[in-house]
Backbone as CSV, one residue per row, in Angstrom:
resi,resn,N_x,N_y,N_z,CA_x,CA_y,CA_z,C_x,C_y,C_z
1,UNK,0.836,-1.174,0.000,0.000,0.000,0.000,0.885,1.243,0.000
2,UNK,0.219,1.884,-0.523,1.338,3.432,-0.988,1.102,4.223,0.543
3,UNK,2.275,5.205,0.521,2.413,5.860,2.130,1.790,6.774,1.637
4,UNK,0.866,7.135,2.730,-0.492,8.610,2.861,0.547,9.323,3.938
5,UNK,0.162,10.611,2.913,0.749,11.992,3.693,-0.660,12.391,5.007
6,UNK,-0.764,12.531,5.680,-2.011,13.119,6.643,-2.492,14.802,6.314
7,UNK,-2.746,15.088,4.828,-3.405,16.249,4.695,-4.853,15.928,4.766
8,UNK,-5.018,15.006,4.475,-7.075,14.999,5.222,-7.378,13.454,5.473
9,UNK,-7.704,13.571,6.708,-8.255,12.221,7.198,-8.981,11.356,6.171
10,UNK,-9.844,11.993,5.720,-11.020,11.727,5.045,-10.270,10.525,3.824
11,UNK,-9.237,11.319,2.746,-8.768,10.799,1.956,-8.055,9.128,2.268
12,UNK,-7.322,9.431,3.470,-6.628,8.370,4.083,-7.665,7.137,4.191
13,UNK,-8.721,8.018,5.063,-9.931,6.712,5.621,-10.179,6.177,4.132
14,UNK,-10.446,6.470,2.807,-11.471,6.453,1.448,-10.046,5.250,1.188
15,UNK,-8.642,5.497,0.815,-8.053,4.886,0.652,-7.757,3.138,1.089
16,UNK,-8.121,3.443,2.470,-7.508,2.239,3.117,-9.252,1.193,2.994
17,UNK,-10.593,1.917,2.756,-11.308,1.381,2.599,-11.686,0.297,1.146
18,UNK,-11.239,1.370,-0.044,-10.570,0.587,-0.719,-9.902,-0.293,-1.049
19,UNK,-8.440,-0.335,-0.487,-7.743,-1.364,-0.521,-8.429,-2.603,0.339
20,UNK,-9.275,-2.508,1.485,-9.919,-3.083,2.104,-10.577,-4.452,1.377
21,UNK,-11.586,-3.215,0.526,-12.477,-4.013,-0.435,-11.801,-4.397,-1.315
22,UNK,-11.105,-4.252,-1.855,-10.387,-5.265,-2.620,-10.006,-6.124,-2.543
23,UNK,-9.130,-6.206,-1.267,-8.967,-7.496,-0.577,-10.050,-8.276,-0.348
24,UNK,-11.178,-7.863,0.022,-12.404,-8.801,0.360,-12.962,-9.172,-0.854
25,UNK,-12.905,-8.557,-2.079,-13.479,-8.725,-3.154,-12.531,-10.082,-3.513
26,UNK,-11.182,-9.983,-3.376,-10.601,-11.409,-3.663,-10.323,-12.648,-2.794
27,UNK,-10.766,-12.586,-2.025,-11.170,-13.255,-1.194,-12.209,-14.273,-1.083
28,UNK,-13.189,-13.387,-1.207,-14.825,-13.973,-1.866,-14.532,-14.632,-3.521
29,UNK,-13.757,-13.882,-4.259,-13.829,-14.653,-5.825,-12.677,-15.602,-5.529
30,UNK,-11.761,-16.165,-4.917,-11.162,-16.879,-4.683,-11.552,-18.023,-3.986
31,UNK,-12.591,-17.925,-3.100,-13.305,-19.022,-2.458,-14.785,-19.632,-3.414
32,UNK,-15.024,-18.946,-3.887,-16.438,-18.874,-4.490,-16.242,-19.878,-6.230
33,UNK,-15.421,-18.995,-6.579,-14.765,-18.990,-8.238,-13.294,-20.371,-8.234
34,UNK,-12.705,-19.790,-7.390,-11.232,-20.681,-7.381,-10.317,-19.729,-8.071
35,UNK,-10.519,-18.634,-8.376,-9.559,-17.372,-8.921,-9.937,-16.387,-8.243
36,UNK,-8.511,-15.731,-7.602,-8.508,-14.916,-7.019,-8.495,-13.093,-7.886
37,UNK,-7.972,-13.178,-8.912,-8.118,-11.779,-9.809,-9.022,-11.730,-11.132
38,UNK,-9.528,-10.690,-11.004,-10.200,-10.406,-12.808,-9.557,-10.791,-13.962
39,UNK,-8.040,-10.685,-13.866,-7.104,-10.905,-14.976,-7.338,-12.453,-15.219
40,UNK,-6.969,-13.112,-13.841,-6.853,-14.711,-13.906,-7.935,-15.391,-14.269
41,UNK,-9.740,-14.536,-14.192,-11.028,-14.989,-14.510,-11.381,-14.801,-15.639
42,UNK,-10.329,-13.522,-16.269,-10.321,-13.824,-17.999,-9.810,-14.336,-18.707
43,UNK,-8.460,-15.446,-18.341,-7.684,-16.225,-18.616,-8.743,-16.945,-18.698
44,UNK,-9.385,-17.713,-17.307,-10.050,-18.970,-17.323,-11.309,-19.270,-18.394
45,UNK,-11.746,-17.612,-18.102,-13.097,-17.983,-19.164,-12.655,-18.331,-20.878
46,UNK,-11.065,-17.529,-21.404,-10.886,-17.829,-22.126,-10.952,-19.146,-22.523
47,UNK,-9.823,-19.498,-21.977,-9.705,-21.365,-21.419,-10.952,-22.278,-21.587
48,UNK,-12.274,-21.710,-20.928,-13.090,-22.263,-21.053,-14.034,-22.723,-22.290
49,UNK,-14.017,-21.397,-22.773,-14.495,-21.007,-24.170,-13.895,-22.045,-25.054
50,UNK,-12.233,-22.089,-25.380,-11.807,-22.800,-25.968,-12.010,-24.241,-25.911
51,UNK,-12.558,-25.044,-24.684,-12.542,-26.127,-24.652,-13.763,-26.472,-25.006
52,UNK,-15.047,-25.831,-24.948,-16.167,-25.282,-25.211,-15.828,-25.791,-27.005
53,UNK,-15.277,-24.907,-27.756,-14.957,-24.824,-29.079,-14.620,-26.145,-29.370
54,UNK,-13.726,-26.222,-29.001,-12.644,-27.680,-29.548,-14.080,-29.105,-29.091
55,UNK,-14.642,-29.217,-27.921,-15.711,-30.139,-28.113,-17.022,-29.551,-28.892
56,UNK,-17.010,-29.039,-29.550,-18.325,-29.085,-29.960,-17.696,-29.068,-31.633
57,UNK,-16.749,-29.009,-31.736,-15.812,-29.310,-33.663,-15.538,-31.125,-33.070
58,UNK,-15.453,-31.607,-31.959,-15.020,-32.878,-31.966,-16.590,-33.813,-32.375
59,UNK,-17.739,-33.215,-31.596,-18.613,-33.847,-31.876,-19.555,-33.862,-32.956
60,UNK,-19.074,-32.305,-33.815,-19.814,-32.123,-35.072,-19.260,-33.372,-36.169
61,UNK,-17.525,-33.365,-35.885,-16.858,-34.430,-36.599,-17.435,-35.830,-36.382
62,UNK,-17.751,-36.341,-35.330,-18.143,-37.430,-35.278,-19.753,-37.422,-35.908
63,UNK,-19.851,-37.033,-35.698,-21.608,-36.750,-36.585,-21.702,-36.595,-37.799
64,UNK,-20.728,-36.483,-38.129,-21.008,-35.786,-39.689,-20.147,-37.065,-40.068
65,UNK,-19.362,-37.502,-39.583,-19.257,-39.613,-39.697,-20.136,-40.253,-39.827
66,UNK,-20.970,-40.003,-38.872,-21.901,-41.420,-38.624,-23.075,-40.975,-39.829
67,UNK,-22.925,-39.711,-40.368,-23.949,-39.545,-41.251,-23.170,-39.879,-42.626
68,UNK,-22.166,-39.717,-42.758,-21.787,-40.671,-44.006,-21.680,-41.942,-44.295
69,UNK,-21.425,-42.417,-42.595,-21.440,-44.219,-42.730,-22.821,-44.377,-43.171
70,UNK,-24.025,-43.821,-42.645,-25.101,-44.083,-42.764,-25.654,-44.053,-44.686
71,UNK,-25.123,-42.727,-44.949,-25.399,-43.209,-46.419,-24.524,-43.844,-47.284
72,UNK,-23.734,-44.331,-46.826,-22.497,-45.533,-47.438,-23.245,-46.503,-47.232
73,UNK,-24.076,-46.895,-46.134,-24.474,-48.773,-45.678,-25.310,-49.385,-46.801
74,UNK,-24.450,-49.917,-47.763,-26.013,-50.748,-48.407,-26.727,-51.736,-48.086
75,UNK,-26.611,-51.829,-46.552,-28.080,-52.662,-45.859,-29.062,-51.409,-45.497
76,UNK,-28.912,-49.712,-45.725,-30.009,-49.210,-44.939,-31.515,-49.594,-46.051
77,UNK,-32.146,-49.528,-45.040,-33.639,-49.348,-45.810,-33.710,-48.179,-47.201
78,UNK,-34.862,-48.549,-48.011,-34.734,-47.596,-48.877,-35.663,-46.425,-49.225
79,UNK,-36.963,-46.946,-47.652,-37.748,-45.907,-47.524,-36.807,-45.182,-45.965
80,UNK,-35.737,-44.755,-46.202,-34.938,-43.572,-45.308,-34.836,-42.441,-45.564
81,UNK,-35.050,-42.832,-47.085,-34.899,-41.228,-47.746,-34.950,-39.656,-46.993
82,UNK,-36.237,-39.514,-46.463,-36.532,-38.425,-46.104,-35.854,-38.029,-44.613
83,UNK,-35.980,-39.166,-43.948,-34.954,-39.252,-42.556,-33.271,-38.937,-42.719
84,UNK,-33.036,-39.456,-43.650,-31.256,-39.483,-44.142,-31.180,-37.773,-44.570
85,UNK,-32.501,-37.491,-45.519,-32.084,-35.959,-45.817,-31.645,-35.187,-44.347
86,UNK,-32.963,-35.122,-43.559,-33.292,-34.697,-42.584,-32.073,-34.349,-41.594
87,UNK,-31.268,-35.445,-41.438,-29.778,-35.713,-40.757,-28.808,-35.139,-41.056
């Protein structure tokens, strides 16, 4: 914490209340969240996002498999038609 000169109480008190809350503010997001700073909660959400991304390209890939095996099989039925579009 930076050194306060004593030209007005007032300022001193506003200061140290501040730093106060800040501390309590990380405190609470550190127990609550598991990250203690804003910086580190925009890391994570990044993080999150990305993994977010990367599974939902893993499962479009697998889908968009099983929909080609499906019109590769020449055992499917041949009233599928409209179901196979549909997919």
């Amino acid at each position: 914490m930076r050194r306060t000169h004593l030209r007005g109480h007032t300022n001193i008190l506003k200061r140290l209340l501040i730093h106060a809350a800040g501390f309590n503010l990380g405190l609470v997001m550190r127990t609550s969240i598991g990250v203690g700073t804003p910086r580190r909660l925009q890391g994570a959400l990044q993080a999150l996002l990305g993994s977010l991304a990367r599974l939902t390209n893993s499962v479009r890939a697998v889908l968009d498999s099983l929909k080609a095996d499906l019109h590769s099989n020449p055992l499917r039925p041949f009233d599928c038609e409209p179901i196979c579009r549909a997919a």
